[in-house]
ZAMARGU-4260 file (C-alpha; in steps of 0.2 Angstrom, whole numbers, plus 5000, padded with zeros to 4 digits):
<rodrens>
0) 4827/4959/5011 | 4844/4962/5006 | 4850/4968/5022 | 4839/4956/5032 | 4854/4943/5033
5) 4867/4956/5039 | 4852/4961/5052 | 4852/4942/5057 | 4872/4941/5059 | 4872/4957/5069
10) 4857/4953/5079 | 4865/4935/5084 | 4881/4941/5089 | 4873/4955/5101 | 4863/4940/5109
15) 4878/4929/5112 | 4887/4945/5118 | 4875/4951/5128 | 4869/4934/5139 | 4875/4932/5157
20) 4891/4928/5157 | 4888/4924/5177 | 4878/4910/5173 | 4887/4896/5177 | 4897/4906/5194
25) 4889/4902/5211 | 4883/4911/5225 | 4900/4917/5235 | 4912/4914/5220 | 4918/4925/5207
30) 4921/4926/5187 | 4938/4931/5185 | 4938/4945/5174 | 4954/4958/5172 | 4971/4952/5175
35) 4983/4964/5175 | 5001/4964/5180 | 5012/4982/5184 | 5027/4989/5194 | 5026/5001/5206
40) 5043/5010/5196 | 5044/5008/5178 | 5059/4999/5174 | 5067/4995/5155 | 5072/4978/5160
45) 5057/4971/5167 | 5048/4963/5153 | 5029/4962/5159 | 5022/4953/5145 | 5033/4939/5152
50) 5030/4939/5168 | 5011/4936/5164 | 5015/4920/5161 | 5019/4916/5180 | 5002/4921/5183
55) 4992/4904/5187 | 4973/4910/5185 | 4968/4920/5170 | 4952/4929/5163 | 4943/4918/5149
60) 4949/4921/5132 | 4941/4935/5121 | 4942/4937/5105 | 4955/4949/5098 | 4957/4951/5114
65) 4940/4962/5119 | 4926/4951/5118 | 4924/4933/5128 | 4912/4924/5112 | 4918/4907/5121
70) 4911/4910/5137 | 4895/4918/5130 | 4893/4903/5119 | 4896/4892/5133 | 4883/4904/5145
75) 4871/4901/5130 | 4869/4880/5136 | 4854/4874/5149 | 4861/4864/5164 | 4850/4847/5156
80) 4866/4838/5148 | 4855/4826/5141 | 4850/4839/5129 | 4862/4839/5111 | 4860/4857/5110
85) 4867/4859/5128 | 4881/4847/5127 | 4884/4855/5110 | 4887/4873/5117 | 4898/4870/5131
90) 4908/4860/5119 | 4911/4877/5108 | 4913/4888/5122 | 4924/4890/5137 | 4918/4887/5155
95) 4921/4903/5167 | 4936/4907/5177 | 4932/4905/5197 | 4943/4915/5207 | 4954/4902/5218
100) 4962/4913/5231 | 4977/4899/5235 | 4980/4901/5215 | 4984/4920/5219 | 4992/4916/5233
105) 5004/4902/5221 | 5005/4917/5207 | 5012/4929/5221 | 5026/4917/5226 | 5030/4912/5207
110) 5032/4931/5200 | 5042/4935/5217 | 5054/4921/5214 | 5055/4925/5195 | 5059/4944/5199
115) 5073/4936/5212 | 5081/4926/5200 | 5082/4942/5188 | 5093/4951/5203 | 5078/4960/5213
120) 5083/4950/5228 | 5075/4960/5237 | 5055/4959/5228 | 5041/4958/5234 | 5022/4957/5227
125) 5003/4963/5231 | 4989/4960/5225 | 4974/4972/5224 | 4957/4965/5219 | 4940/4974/5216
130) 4924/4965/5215 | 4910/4969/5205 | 4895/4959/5206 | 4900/4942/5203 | 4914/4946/5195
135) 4933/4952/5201 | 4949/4961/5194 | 4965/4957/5201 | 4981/4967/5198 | 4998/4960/5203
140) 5008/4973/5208 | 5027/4970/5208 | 5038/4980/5221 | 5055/4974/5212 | 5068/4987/5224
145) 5086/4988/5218 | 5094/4976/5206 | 5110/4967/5213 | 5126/4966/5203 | 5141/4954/5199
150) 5158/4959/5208 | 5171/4946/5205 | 5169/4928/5198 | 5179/4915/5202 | 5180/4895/5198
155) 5185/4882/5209 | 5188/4866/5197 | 5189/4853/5209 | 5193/4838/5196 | 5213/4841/5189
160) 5209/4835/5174 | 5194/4845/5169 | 5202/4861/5176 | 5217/4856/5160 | 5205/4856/5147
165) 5195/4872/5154 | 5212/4883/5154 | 5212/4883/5135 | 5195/4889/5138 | 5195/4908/5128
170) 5188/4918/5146 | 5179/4931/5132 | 5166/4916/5130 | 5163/4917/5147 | 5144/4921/5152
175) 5149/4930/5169 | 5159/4946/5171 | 5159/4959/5182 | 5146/4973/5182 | 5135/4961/5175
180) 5119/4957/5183 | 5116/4944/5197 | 5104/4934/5186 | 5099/4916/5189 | 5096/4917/5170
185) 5115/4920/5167 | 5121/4909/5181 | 5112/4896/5173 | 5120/4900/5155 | 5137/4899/5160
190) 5132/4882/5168 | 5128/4875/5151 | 5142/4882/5143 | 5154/4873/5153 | 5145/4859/5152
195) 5143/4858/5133 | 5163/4858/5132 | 5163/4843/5143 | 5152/4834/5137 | 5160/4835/5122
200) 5178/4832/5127 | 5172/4811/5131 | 5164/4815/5147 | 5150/4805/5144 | 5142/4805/5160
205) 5143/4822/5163 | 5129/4833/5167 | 5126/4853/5173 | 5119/4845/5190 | 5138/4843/5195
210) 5140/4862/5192 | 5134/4872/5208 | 5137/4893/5213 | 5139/4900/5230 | 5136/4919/5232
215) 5141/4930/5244 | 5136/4948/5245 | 5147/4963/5248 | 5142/4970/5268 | 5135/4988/5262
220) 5133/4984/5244 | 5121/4979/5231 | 5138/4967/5225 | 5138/4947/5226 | 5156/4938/5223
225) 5150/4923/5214 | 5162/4907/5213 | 5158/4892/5201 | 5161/4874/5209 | 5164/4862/5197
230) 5161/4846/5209 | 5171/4829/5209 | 5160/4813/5202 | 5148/4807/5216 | 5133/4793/5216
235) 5127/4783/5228 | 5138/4770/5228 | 5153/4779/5223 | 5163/4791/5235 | 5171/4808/5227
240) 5182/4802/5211 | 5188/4813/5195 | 5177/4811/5182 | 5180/4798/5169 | 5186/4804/5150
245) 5179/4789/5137 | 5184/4784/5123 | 5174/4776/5106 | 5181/4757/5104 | 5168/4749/5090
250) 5154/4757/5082 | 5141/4744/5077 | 5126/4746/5065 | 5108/4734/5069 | 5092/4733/5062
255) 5074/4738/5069 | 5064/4729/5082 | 5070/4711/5079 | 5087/4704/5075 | 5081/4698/5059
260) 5078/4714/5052 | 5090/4722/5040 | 5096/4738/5038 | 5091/4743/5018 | 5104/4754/5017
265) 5123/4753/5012 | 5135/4753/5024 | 5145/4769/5017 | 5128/4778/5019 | 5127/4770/5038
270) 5147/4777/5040 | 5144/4795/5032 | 5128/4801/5042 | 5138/4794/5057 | 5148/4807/5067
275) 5154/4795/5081 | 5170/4787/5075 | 5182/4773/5085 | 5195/4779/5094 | 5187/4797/5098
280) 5183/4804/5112 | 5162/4802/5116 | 5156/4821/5110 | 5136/4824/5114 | 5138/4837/5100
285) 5143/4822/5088 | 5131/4810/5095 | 5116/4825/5090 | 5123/4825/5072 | 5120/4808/5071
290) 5103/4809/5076 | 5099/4825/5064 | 5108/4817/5051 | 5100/4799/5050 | 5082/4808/5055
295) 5083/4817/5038 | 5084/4802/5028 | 5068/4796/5020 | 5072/4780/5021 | 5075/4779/5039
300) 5058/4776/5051 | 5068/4780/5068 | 5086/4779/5073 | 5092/4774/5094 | 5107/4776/5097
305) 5117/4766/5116 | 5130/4767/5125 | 5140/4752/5132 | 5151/4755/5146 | 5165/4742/5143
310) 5169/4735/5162 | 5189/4738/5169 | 5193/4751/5156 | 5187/4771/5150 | 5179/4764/5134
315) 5160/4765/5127 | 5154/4754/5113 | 5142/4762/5103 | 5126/4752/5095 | 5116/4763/5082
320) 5100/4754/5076 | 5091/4758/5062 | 5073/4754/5055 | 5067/4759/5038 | 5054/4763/5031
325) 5045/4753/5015 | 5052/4760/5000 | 5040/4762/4989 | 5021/4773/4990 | 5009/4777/4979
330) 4995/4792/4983 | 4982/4798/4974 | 4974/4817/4979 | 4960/4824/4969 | 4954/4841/4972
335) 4945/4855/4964 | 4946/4868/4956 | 4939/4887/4955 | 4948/4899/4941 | 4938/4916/4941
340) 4922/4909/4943 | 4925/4894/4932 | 4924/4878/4940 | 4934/4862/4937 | 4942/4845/4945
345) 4960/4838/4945 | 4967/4823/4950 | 4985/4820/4954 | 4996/4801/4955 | 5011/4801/4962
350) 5024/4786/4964 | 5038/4789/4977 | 5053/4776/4979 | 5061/4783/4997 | 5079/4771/4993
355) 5080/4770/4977 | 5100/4766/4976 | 5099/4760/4995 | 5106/4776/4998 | 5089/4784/5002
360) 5088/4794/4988 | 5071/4798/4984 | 5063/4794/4966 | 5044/4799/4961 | 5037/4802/4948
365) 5018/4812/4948 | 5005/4812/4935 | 4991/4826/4936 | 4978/4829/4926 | 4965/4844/4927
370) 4948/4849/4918 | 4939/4865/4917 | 4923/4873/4911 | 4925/4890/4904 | 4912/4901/4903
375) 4908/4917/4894 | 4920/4913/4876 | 4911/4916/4861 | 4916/4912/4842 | 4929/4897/4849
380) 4925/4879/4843 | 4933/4871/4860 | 4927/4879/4879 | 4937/4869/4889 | 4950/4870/4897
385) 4962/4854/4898 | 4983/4850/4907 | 4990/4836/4909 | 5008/4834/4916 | 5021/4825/4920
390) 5036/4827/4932 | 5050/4816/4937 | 5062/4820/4952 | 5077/4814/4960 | 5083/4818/4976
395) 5099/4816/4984 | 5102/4816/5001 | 5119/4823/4998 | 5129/4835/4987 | 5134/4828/4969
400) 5146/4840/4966 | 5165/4841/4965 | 5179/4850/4974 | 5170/4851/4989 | 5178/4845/5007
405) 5173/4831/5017 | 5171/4842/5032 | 5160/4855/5023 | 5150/4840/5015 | 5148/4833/5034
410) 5145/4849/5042 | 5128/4853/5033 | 5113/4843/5026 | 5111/4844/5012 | 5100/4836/4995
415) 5104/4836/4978 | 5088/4836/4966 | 5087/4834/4947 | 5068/4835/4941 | 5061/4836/4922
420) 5043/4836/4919 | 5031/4840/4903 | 5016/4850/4905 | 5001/4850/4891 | 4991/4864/4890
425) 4976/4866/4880 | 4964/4880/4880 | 4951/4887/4867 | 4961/4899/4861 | 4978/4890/4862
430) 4988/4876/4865 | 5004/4877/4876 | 5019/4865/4882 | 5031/4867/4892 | 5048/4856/4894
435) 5059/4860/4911 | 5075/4852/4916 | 5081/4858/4932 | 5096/4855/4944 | 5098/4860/4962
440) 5105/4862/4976 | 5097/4865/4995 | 5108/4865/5011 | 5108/4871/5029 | 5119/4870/5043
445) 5112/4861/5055 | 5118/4873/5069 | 5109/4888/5064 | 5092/4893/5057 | 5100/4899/5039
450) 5095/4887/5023 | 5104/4889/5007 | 5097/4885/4988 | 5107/4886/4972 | 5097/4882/4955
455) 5113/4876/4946 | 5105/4875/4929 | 5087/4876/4927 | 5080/4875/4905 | 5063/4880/4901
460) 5057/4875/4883 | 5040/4886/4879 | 5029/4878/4865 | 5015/4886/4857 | 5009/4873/4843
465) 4993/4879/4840 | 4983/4894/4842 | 4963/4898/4838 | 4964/4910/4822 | 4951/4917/4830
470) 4962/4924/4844 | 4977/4928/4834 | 4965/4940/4821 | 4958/4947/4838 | 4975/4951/4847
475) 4989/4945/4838 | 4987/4950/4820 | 4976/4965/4820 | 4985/4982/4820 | 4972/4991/4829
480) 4974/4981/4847 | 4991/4975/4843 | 5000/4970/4860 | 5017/4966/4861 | 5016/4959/4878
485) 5003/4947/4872 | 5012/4944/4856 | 5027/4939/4865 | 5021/4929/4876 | 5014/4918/4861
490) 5031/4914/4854 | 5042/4899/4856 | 5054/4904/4870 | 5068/4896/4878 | 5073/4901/4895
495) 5090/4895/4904 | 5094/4902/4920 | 5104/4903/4937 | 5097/4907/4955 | 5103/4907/4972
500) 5091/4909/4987 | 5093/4913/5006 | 5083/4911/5018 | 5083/4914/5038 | 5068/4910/5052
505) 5071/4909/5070 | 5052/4907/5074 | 5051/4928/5079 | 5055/4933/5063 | 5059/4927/5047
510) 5067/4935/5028 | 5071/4926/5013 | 5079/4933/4997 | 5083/4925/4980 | 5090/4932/4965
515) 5091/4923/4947 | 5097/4926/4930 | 5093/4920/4912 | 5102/4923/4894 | 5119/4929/4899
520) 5129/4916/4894 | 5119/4913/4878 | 5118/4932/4874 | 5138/4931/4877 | 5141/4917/4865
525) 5126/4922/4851 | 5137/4936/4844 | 5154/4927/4845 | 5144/4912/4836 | 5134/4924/4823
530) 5117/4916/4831 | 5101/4921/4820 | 5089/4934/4826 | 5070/4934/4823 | 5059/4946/4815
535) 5059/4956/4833 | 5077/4957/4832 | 5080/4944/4846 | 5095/4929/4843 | 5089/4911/4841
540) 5095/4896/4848 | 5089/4882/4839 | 5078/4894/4829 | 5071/4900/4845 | 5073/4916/4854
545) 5080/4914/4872 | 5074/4927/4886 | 5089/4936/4896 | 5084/4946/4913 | 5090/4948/4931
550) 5075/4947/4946 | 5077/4948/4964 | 5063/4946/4977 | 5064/4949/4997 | 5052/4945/5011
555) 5051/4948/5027 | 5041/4943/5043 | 5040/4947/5060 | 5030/4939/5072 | 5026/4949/5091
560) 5017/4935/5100 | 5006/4945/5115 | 5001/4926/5125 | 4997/4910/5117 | 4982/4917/5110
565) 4986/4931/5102 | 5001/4938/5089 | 5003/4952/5077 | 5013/4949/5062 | 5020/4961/5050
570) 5026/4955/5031 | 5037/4967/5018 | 5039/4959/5001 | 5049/4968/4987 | 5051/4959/4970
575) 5061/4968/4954 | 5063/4959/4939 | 5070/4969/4924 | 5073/4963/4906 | 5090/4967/4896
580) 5100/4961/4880 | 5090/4950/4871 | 5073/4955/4878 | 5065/4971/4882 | 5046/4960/4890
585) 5049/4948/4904 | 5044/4929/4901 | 5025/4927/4907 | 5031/4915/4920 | 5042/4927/4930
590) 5033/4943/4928 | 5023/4949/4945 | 5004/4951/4949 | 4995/4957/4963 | 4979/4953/4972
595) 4973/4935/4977 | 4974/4924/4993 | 4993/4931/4999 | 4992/4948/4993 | 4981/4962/4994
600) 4966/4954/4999 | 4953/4965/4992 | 4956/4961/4975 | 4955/4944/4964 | 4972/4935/4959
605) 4977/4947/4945 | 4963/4961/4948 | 4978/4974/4954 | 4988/4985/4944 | 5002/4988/4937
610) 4999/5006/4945 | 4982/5014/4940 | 4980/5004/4927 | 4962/4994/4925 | 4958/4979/4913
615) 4947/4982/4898 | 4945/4964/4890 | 4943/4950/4901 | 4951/4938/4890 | 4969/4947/4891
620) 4969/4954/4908 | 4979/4938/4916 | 4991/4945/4905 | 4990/4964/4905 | 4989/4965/4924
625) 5006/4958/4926 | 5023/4967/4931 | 5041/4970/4933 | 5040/4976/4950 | 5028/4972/4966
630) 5026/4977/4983 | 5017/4970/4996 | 5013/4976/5014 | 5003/4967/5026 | 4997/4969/5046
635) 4988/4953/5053 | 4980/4951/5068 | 4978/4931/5072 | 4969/4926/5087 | 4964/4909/5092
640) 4945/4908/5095 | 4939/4891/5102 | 4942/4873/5096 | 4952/4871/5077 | 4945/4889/5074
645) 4956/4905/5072 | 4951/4919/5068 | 4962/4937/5060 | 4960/4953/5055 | 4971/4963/5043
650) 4975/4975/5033 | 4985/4975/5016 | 4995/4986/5004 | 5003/4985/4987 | 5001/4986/4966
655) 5013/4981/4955 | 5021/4991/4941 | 5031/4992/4924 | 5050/4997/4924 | 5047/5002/4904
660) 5033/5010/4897 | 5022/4999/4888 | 5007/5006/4878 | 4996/4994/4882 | 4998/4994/4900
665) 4994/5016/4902 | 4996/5022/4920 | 5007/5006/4923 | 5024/5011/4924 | 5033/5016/4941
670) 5035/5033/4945 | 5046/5036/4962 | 5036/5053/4963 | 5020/5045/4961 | 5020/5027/4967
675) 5014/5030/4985 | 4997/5036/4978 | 4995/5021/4969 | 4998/5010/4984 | 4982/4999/4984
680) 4974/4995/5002 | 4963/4983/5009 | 4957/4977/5026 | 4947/4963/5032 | 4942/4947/5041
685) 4948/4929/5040 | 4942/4912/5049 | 4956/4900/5045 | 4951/4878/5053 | 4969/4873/5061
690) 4971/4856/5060 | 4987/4854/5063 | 4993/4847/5046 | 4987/4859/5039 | 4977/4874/5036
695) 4958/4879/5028 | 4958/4898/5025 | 4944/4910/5024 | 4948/4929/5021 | 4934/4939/5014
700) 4943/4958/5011 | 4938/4973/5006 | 4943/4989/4996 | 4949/5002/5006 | 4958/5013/4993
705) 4960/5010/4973 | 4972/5017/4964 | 4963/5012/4947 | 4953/5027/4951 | 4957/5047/4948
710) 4940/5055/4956 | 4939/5056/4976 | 4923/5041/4975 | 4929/5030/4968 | 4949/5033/4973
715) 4943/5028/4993 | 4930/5015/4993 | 4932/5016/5011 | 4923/5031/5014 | 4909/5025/5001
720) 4908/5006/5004 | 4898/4995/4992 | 4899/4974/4993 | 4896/4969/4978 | 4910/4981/4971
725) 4923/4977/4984 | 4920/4964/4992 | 4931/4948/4990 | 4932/4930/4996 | 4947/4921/4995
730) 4949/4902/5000 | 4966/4894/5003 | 4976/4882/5013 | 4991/4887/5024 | 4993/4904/5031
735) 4997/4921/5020 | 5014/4924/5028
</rodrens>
């Protein structure tokens, strides 16, 4: 009986793949099958995979890319749509792909055009198809010849004025040179630069359609000469004219969708997220600033900016109306909770004020409350877990800061954010709080895909007013399981640090890095102002010990899309935190653990590590398997299966270690020598529901090999696979990575 359910899986998902997938194709028509797409030369420059996407009929989807699940599921229904079964399955699954011969025809035509415009002008495509049954494989096959070349480029600017304005034009920015080749994509890029200038010099009605090429080739040659024409202004009613250069004369601010409606914001609010200024010349670039800047607001609902052409005379009026949003929301989001097998509930309040000061700044303040049942404590009076907490922030939709310039301050967006909030701990076998005061800084620049964050000051206040005598006697007290990592982490602490983060995405990949430090300003001033020290020799401030370290983390993500269904994405993540001065154990807060829903994925959130160490007593693990150094590697193969439903596959790599050699923690210290056999790995399957906003994951991962293990059995549970050992389910919302 206790396979009988994996026998039922297995058994279903033969069945689904093994029904006719012709089902539903007629008599004379086919089931598209294989597409492939090839060159008769293999040639660096030709990008296949992109070239698919000319292709206008393509096989059903398969799962990962071998299996079609959708079509089978939909080959599963009966032809009565009356029936909820029937209407049901052809719902889930994917109708099949009839071969359309004018389709391949079109596809031909688009992949010949595509590999013209490349600079094969002399291309030329086949098809080859081979029926099977009722089904058929198609290969395109591309004939691309000889690649043509650019030989000289010339411009004839046939409006005086705008041939001024491009002579100051650096030619090094210049998208065409010679050598370079005859690509419709570069032609087209050099058209858009020279647009780009004009339009922002106070051609408003400029555009790239005005911009045209003419090419002649070179008798003998695979050489074009290209010339640019830059035309003169033309319409319907308007014969050949230069084109006109405007100017800004009034910049005017009205409300939303009626003229009663008023703009909740203050007018030097209005003037600093505005970039087009009276007396300027019109600039499109300025005009999109405008429109980033005002969008970023929370205050604002939508912004819609006009032009006025202002008759007799080269001048625009501009009208920028603005509608806001209600200031004020309040949400309430309970969820619930699952700690290690100890369920629970929370519930969490929130207040938000979108313009406080009229100025958008952003005001909330969020109460949250969570209960939970712990199991499995003996000899404690209390077996509940309670947290309350209370957080207040404010956000600035600016830098608050001196001694910085108006054109840097205009030139990126930026918020400014101070936030304090009181958390209330209590468990059975202590009670915590915790006091944070933080201020930040976040900016990008809105040109580039770079974001910015400075933690300018950031105070942590650790409070431990009680704790259960029975779990001080037990591990804080008693000489024979003394733990200094545990013991420090029961003390008052004070933590006061600085961080700066960096982070880059450009949608193919993506890296972050952030870098903080605590205590060095204290530790510098403790010994000039004779601060106290502890009985663990650590100065005081205030009667309590301050922490000093230094921490850095990287990630990094790259992201190989094959089609729209189908991607492969790689993650690195390196994190080193070491403890100095006045501490030799890191703050629980900013030590490392591995395993859980965005690490390895065969072991529970703090189940990994450090190194080949394995947790002896349940109740101090969470802090035992904790440490100064983690490394993460991960390979995850996503596809979209049918519907909301996603499906992936991965595998994943890592452990964490201690820089020192604590005894409590044996086998855990890193070793250069030896940290590659205590890589932990894992691999397995996820569902994840896309619903846009966001996203339900399901990964269920298993062991592959544990480093926690000396003997050859144990040390590769992939060779000797056992689920109720290594098998792990994680549940979470948004992806990994």
């Amino acid at each position: 009986m206790r396979y009988s359910k994996y026998i039922y899986i297995i058994s279903l998902t033969v069945l689904i793949s093994a029904c006719s997938v012709t089902k539903y194709v007629p008599d004379g028509g086919y089931l598209v099958d294989k597409v492939n797409v090839t060159t008769d030369v293999k040639r660096k420059d030709i990008n296949i995979s992109n070239l698919k996407s000319y292709v206008r009929q393509k096989g059903n989807s398969r799962w990962f890319s071998a299996v079609k699940i959708p079509l089978a599921t939909y080959s599963l229904s009966g032809r009565d749509s009356s029936k909820w079964i029937n209407r049901t399955l052809k719902a889930m699954g994917e109708p099949p792909v009839l071969y359309d011969s004018l389709r391949t025809v079109l596809s031909c035509n688009d992949l010949r055009s595509e590999l013209r415009n490349e600079g094969y002008l002399g291309a030329e495509v086949e098809v080859e198809s081979k029926r099977r049954g009722k089904k058929i494989d198609l290969t395109y096959i591309l004939h691309p010849g000889e690649a043509y070349y650019i030989n000289k480029v010339e411009y004839d600017i046939r409006d005086s004025a705008i041939a001024s304005l491009l002579r100051m034009d650096n030619p090094t920015n210049r998208k065409l040179k010679t050598g370079m080749k005859f690509n419709v994509d570069n032609l087209d890029r050099e058209r858009k630069r020279i647009t780009e200038i004009i339009v922002n010099k106070g051609y408003y009605r400029f555009h790239k359609e005005f911009i045209t090429y003419r090419a002649d080739t070179v008798a003998g040659s695979r050489n074009i000469d290209v010339t640019l024409i830059l035309n003169l202004y033309r319409t319907n009613h308007v014969a050949d004219t230069l084109h006109t250069c405007y100017t800004i004369r009034n910049v005017t601010y009205t409300g939303g969708e009626t003229d009663e409606d008023v703009i909740h914001l203050r007018p030097s609010v209005m003037r600093n997220n505005t970039f087009i200024d009276e007396n300027d010349l019109y600039s499109s670039r300025n005009l999109q600033k405008t429109y980033n800047h005002f969008g970023r607001l929370q205050a604002v609902k939508y912004t819609n900016i006009s032009f006025k052409e202002i008759a007799g005379c080269d001048m625009l009026d501009c009208d920028i109306q603005i509608s806001t949003n209600k200031p004020s929301t309040i949400s309430f989001q309970p969820e619930g909770t699952n700690t290690a097998g100890d369920f629970g509930a929370a519930a969490t309040l929130t207040y938000q004020n979108r313009n406080l000061f009229r100025g958008s700044e952003v005001f909330s303040i969020e109460l949250r409350g969570a209960y939970e049942a712990i199991k499995g404590l003996e000899g404690y009076t209390n077996e509940n877990f309670e947290e309350y907490s209370l957080e207040t922030r404010l956000m600035f939709p600016r830098f608050i800061a001196p001694f910085l310039s108006r054109s840097f301050r205009r030139r990126n967006t930026a918020t400014s954010e101070v936030s304090l909030m009181y958390d209330l701990q209590n468990r059975p076998e202590f009670h915590r709080r915790v006091l944070s005061l933080a201020w930040r800084y976040k900016w990008n620049d809105t040109n580039h895909h770079d974001k910015y964050q400075i933690d300018l000051l950031d105070l942590n206040y650790v409070f431990m007013p009680w704790i259960s005598p029975k779990f001080r006697e037990d591990y804080l007290d008693n000489a024979n399981s003394r733990n200094a990592i545990l013991r420090y982490n029961y003390e008052d602490l004070f933590i006061m640090k600085f961080g700066f983060g960096f982070s880059y995405n450009n949608g193919l990949y993506a890296f972050k890095t952030n870098i903080e430090t605590a205590g060095n300003l204290l530790n510098a001033s403790a010994g000039m102002l004779n601060f106290s020290k502890n009985e663990l020799g650590m100065y005081k401030l205030f009667n309590i010990a301050f922490a000093q370290y230094v921490k850095g983390d990287f990630d990094y993500t790259h992201n190989i899309r094959f089609d729209y269904n189908n991607a492969l994405v790689f993650h690195f993540g390196l994190g080193i935190a070491y403890p100095y001065g006045n501490s030799t154990i890191l703050p629980f807060e900013k030590r490392y653990f591995s395993g859980g829903a965005n690490s390895v994925r065969g072991w529970s959130v703090r189940g990994l590590g450090p190194g080949r160490y394995t947790g002896r007593d349940g109740n101090i693990d969470f802090i035992n398997q904790t440490g100064d150094m983690k490394i993460d590697l991960n390979m995850e193969y996503r596809a979209h299966l049918f519907w909301k439903l996603n499906g992936a596959l991965f595998v994943d790599a890592g452990n964490i270690w201690t820089l020192r050699n604590y005894e409590e923690q044996p086998g855990g210290m890193f070793r250069f020598s030896e940290f590659l056999k205590e890589l932990a790995v894992s691999y397995g399957w996820g569902v994840r529901f896309n619903f846009d906003y966001f996203i339900l994951r399901f990964d269920f991962g298993m062991k592959a090999v544990n480093p926690a293990y000396e003997d050859h059995k144990g040390h590769y549970p992939i060779l000797n696979p056992r689920l109720s050992r290594d098998l792990t389910f994680h549940f979470a919302v948004g992806l990994p990575f």
